[in-house]
C-alpha positions as MATLAB code, in Angstrom:
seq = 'XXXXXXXXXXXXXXXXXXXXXXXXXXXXXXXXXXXXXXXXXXXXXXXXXXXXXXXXXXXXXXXXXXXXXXXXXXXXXXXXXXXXXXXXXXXXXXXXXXXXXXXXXXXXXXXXXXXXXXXXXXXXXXXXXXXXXXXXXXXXXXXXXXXXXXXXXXXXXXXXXXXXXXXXXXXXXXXXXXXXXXXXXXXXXXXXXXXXXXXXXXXXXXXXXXXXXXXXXXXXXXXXXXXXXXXXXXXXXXXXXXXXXXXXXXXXXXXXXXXXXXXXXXXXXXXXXXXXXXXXXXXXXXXXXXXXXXXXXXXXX';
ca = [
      24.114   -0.724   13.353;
      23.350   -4.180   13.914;
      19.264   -4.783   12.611;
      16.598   -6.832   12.691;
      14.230   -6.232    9.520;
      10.726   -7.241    9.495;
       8.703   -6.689    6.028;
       6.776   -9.197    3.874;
       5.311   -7.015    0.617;
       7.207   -5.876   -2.687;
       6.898   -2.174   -0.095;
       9.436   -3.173    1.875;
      11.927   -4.660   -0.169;
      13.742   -1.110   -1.196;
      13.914   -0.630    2.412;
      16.023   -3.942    3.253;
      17.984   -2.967    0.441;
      18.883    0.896    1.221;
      20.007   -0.075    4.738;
      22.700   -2.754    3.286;
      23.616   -0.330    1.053;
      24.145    2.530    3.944;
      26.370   -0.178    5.860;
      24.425   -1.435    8.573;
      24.551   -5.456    9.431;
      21.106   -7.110    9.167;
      21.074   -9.735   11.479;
      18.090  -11.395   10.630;
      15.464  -11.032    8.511;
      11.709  -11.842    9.345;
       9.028  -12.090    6.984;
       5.508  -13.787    6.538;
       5.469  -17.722    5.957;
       5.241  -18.513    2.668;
       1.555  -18.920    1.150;
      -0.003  -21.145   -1.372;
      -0.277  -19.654   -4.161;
      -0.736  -20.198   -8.564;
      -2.708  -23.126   -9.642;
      -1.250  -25.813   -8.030;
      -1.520  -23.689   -4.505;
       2.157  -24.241   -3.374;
       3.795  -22.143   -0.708;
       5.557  -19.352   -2.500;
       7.652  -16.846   -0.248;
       7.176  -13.199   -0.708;
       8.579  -10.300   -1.970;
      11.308   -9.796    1.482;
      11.776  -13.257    1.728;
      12.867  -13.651   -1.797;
      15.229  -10.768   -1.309;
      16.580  -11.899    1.658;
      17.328  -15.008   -0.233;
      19.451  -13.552   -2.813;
      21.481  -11.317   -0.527;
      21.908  -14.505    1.516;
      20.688  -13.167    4.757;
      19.516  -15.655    7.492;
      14.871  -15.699    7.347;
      12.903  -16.441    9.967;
       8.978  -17.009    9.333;
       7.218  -18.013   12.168;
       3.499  -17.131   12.700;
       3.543  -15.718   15.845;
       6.246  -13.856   17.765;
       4.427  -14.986   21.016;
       5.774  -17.520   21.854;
       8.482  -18.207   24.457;
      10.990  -19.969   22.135;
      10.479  -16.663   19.429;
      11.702  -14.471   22.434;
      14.378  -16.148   22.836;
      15.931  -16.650   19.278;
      15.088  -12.498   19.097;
      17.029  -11.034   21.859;
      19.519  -13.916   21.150;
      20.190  -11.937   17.974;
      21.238   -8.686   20.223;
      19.838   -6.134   17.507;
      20.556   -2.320   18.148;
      17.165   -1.979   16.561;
      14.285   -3.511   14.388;
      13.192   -2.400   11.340;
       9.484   -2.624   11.141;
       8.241   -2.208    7.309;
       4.325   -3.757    6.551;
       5.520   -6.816    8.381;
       1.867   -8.126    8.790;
       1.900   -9.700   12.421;
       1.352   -7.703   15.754;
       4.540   -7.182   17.906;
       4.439   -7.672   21.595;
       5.680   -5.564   23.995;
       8.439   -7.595   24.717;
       9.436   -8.069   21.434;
       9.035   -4.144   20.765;
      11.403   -3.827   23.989;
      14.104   -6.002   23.123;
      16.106   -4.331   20.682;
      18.855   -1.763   22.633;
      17.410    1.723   21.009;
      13.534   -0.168   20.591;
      11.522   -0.855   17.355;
      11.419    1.758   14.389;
       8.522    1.461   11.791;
       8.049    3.103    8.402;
       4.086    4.120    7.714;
       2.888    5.313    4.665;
       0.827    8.558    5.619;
       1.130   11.887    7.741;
       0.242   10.293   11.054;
      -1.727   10.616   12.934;
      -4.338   11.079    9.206;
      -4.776    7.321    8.211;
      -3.545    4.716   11.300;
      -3.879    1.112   10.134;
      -3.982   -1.104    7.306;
      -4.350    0.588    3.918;
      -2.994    4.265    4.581;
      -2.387    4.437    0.682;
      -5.592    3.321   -0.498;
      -7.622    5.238    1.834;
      -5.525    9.027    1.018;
      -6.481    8.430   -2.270;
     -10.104    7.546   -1.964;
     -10.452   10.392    0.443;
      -9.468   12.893   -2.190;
      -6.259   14.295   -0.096;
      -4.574   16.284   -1.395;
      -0.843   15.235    0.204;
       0.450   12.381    2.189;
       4.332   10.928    3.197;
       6.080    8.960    5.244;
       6.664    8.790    8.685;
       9.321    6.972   10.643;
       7.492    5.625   14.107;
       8.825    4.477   17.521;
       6.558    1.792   18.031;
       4.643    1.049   20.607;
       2.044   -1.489   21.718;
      -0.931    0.967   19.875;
      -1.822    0.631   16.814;
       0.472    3.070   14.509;
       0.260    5.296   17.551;
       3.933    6.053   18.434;
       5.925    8.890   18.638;
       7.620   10.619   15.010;
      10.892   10.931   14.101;
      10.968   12.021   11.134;
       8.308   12.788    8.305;
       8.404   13.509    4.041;
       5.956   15.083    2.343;
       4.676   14.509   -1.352;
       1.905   16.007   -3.244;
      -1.168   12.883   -4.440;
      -0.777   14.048   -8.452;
      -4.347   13.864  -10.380;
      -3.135   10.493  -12.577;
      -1.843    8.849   -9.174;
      -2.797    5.500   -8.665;
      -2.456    3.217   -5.563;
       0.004    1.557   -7.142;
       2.395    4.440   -8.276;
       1.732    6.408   -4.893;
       3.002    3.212   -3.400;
       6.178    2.972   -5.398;
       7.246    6.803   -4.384;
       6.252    6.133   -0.930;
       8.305    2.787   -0.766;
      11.741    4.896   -2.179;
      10.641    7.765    0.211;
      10.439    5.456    3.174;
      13.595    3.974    2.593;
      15.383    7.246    2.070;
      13.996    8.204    5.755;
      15.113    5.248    7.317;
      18.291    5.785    6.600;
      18.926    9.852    7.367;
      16.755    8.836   10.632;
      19.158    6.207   11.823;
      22.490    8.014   11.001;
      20.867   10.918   12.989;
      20.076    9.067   16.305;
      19.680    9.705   18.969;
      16.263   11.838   17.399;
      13.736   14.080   19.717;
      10.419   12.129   19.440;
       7.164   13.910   18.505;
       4.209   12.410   20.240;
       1.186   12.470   17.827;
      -1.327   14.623   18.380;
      -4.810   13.268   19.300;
      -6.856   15.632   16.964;
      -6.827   14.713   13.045;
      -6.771   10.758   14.035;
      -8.286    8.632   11.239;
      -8.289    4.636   10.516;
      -7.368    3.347    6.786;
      -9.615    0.416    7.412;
      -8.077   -2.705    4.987;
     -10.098   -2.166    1.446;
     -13.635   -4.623    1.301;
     -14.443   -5.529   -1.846;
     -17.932   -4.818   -1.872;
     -15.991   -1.072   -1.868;
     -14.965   -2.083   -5.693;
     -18.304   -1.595   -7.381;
     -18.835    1.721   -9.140;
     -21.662    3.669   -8.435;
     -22.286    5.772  -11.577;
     -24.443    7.593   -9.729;
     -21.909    9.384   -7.390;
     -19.940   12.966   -8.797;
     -16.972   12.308  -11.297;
     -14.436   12.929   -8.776;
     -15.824   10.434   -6.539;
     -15.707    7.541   -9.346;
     -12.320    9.173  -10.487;
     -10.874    8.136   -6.836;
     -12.288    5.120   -6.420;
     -11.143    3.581   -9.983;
      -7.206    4.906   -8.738;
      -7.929    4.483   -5.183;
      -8.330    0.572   -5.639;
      -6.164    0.589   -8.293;
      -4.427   -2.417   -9.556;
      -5.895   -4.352   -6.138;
      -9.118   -5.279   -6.105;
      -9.728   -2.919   -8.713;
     -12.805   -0.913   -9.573;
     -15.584   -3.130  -11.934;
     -19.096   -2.345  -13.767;
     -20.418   -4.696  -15.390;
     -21.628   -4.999  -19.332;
     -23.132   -7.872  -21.247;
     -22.569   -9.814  -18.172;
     -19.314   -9.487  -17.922;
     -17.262   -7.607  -15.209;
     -14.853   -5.590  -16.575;
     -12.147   -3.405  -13.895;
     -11.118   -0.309  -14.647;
      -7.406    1.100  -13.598;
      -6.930    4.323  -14.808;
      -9.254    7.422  -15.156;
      -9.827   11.565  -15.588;
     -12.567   13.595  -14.395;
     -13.994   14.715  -18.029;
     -16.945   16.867  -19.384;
     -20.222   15.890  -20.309;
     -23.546   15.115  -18.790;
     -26.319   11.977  -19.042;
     -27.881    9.191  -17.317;
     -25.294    7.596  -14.744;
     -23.564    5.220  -16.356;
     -24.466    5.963  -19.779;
     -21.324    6.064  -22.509;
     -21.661    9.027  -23.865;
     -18.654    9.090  -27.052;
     -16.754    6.346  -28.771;
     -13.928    6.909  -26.047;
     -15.602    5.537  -23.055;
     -16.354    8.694  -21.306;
     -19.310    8.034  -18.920;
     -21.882    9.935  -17.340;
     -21.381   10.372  -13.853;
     -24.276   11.912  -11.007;
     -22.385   14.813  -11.840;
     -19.923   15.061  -14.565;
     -18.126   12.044  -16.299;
     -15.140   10.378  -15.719;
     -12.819    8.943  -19.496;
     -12.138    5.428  -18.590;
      -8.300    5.290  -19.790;
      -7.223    1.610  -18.513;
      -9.214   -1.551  -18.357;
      -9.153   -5.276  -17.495;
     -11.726   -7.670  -18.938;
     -12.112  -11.173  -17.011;
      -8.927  -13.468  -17.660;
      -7.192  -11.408  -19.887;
      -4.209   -8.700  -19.492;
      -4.422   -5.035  -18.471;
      -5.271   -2.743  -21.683;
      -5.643    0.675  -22.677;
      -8.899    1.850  -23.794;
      -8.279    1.834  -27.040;
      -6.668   -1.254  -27.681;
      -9.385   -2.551  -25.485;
     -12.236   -1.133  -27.514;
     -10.579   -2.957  -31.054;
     -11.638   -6.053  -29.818;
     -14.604   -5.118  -27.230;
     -16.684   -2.213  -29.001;
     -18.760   -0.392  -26.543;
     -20.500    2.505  -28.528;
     -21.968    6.026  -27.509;
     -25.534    5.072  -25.581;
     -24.183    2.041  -24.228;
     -25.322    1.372  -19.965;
     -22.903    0.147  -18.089;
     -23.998   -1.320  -15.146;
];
């Protein structure tokens, strides 16, 4: 088929790249304009438009697909479809009608559980214990189209945000594929029980609360894990935490209870297994605790 894609994070890339690699013509490629970014706050493209780049595909950026002149240069591209992956702008109708067979969208989560921004984030945090892929007709709603086709896969206790989000990326682009090569697909309209919003992640979410059970701290520090990242604070320093286990043992919330940064949690305790200290790299406890020593009895904060 002749496609448009439409994707801006490191997510979408495998996506762009399993549909060149299943034959089908990408036409154009649109993406998010480039922000300002590192210290000297220059525009630097993103993960699609980089790709795009090195397969030499033609990138469009514009920030708004409103206008009349955008119209234009899309239907002028006489697509057979779009490919919507965590593009980041809101399509109009009339841009979701002007492809010949309509706009398809990959979302990362059983829809209709977890419409909206952070579908990965929140199926962790929630403590669920599966969540997919689905590929979406889209339609003006938000993530409220009909489903073409949906994967499964099972949230494993050591998954993180970020290595849910890998599988999910692969899984997605898998999808896309077998959908389009199976077209024309019966839709399945979503059901209006079981709807729930992945609102985007705050980051007054990122604070632990020592107070709350072990498996509640356990989610949050791989819920919001690598971004923003879960944080206590010690000494007066804020310190994130990226990995974790629900563990044994009992004490004041908060308190370190071995040499191995297990901490007391309301109930339980969680082993802190993966840390970031301000400025500095991502560690593992224990080559953290060479250089940062925080003994049984310490309070973290």
């Amino acid at each position: 088929m002749r496609l448009i894609f439409m994707g801006t994070p490191e997510f979408s890339v495998p996506v762009l790249d399993a549909l060149i690699e299943a034959g089908h013509e990408i036409a154009a490629v649109y993406t998010q304009p480039p922000r300002p970014a590192g210290r000297g706050k220059k525009p630097r493209p993103g993960p699609v438009h980089k790709r795009a780049e090195a397969l030499d595909l033609p990138v469009r950026h514009p920030k708004s697909l409103r206008g009349d002149d955008e119209l234009t240069a899309f239907k002028a591209l006489e697509a057979d479809a779009a490919i919507v992956v965590a593009y980041g702008l809101i399509l109009p109708q009339i841009i979701l009608d002007a492809p010949r067979l309509g706009c398809f969208n990959i979302h990362a989560s059983l829809l209709p559980r977890w419409r909206g921004a952070a579908p990965i984030h929140r199926a962790i945090l929630a403590g669920d214990a599966e969540t997919g892929v689905c590929i979406m007709q889209m339609e003006a709603g938000l993530d409220t189209g009909p489903v073409l086709m949906r994967a499964k896969t099972a949230i494993a206790p050591d998954d993180t945000v970020s290595t849910l989000h890998d599988r999910l990326s692969v899984m997605g682009a898998e999808l896309m594929v077998s959908a389009l090569s199976a077209l024309p697909l019966a839709a399945e309209a979503q059901p209006d029980s079981g709807v729930t919003y992945a609102a985007k992640i705050d980051k007054a979410e990122a604070r632990i609360d020592w107070s709350r059970p072990a498996v509640e701290v356990d989610r949050q520090i791989r819920g919001l894990s690598p971004f923003p990242g879960a944080w206590f604070e010690l000494d007066g320093e804020r310190l994130k935490v990226l990995m974790s286990r629900v563990s044994h043992g009992a004490g004041k919330p908060g308190q370190v209870l071995d040499d191995k940064l297990t901490v007391a949690c309301g109930t339980g305790a969680v082993s802190l297994l993966r840390l970031q200290r301000a400025g500095k790299a991502p560690m593992d406890r224990d080559v953290l605790l060479r250089g940062f020593p925080v003994g049984k009895g310490r309070q973290l904060g």
